[in-house]
VOVEXTI-284124 format. One line per 10 residues: their letters; for each residue x, y negated, z negated of N, C-alpha, C, O, CB. Coordinates in steps of 0.2 Angstrom, whole numbers, plus 5000, padded with zeros to 4 digits. Atoms other than C-alpha are relative to their C-alpha. Glycine has a CB too. Example, Ala and Ser with C-alpha at 12.3 -4.5 7.8 and 13.67 -1.06 7.14 Angstrom:
BEGIN
as> 5004 5006 5000 5062 5022 4961 5004 4994 5000 5009 4995 4997 4995 5000 4994  4996 5006 5001 5068 5005 4964 4996 4995 4997 4999 4989 4996 5002 4998 5007
//
This chain:
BEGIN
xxxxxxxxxx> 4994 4996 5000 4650 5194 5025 5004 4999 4993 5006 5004 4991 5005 4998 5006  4997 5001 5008 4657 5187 5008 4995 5002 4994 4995 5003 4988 5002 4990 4999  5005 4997 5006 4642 5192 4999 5004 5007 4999 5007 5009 4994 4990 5001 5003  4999 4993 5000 4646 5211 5006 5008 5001 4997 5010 5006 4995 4998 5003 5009  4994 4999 5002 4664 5208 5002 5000 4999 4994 5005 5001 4992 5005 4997 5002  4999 5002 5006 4661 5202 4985 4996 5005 4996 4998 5007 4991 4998 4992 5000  5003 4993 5002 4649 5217 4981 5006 5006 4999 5008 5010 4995 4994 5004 5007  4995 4993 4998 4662 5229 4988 5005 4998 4993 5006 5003 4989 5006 4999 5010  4994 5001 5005 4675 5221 4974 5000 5001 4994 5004 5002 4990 5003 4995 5000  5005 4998 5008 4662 5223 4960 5000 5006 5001 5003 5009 4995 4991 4996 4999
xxxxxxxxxx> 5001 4994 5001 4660 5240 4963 5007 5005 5000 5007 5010 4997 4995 5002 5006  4996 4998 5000 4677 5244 4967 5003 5000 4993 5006 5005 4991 5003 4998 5004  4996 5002 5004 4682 5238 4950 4996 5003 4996 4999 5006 4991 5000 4993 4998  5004 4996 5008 4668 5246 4939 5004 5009 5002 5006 5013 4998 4988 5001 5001  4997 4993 4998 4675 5262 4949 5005 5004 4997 5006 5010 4996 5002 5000 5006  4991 5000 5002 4693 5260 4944 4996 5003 4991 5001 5005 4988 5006 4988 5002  5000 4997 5006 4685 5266 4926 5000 5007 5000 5004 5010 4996 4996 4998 4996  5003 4991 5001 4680 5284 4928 5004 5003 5007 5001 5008 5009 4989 5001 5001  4996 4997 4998 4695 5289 4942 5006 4999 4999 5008 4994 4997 4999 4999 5004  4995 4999 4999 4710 5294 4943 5004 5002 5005 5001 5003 5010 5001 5002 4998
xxxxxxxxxx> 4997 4996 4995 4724 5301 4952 4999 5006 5004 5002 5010 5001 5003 5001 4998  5001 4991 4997 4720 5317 4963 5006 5006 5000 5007 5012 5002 4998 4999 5009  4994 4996 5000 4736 5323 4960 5000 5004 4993 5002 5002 4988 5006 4996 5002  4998 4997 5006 4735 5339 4949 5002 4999 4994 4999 4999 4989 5004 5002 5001  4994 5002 5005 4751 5335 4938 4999 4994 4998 5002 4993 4993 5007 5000 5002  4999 5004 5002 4748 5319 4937 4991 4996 4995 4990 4994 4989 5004 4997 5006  5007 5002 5006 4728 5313 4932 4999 4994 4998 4994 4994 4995 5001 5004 4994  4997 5009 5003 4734 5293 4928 4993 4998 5004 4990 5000 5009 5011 4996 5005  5004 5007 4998 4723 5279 4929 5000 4996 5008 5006 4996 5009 5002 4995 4995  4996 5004 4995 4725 5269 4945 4998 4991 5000 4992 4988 5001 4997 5004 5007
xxxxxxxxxx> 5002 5006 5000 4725 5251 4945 4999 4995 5009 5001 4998 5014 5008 4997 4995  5003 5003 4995 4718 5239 4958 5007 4994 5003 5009 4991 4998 4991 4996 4997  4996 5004 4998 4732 5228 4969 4996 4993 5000 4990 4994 4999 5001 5003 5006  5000 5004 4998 4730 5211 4971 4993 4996 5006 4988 4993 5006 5005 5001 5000  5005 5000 4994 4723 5210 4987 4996 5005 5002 4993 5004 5007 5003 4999 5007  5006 4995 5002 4712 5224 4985 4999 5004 5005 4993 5006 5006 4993 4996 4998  5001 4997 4994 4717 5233 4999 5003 5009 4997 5002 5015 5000 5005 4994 5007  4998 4993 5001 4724 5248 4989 5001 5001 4993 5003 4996 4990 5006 5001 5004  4999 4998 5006 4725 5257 4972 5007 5003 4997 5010 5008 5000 4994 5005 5000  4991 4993 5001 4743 5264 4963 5000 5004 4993 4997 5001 4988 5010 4993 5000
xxxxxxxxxx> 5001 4995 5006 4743 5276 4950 5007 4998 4995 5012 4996 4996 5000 5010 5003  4993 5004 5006 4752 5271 4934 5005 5006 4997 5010 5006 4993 4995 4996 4991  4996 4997 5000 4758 5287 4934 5008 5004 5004 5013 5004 5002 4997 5000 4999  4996 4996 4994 4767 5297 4948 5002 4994 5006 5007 4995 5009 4995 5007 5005  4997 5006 4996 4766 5279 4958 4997 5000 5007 4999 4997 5012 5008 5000 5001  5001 4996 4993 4757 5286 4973 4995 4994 5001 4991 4993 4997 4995 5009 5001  5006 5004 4997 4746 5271 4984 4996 5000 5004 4997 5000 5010 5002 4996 5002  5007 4995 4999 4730 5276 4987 4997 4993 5005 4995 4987 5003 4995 5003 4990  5005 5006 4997 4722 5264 5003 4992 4997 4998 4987 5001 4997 4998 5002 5006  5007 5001 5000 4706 5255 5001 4995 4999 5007 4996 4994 5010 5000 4995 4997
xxxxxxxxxx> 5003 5001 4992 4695 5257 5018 4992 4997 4999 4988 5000 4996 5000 5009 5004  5008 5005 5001 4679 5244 5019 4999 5003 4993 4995 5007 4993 4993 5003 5006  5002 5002 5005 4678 5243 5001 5000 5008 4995 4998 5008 4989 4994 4997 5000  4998 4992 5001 4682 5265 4999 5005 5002 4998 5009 5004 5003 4999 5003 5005  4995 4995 5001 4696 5273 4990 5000 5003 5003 4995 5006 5006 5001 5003 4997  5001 4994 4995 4702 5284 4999 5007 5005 4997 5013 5006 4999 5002 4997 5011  4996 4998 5003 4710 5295 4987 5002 5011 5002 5000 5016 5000 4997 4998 4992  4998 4993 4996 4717 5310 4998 5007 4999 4999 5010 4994 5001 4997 5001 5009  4993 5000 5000 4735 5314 4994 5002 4999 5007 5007 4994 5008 5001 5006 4997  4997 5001 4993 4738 5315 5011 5002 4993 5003 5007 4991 5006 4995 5004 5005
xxxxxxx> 5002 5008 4998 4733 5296 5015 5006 4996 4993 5008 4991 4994 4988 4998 4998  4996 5004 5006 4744 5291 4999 5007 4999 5003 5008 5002 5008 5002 5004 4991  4994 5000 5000 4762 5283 5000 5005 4999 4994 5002 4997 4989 5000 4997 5004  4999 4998 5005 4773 5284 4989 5006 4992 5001 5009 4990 5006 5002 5008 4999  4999 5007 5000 4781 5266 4982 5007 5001 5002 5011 5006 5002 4999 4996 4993  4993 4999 4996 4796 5260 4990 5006 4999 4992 5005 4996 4987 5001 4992 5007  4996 4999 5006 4812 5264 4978 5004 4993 4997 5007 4993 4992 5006 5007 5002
//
């Protein structure tokens, strides 16, 4: 199980180069949280979940940071 979690975090991370935001207007980088459970855009702010080692970059699924 720590193998497959530790794959999942390698791949997440190479990922994190060639996506961005799904949002139209905005297009921003998204950086990796901490606990690696979610992505946040450095721009508009939107927090994008991570599901078994899967972005899940659907606007709908984002929340938007607390003010």
């Amino acid at each position: 199980m720590l193998h497959a979690r530790y794959n999942d975090s390698m791949m997440l991370k190479k990922v994190l180069n060639i996506i961005v935001c799904p949002v139209p207007n905005c297009r921003k980088p998204l950086t990796l949280a901490a606990d690696e459970s979610s992505l946040q855009c450095t721009g508009c702010g939107r927090i994008y979940p991570v599901e078994e080692g899967i972005p899940v970059l659907l606007t709908e699924k984002a929340r938007l940071p607390q003010a």
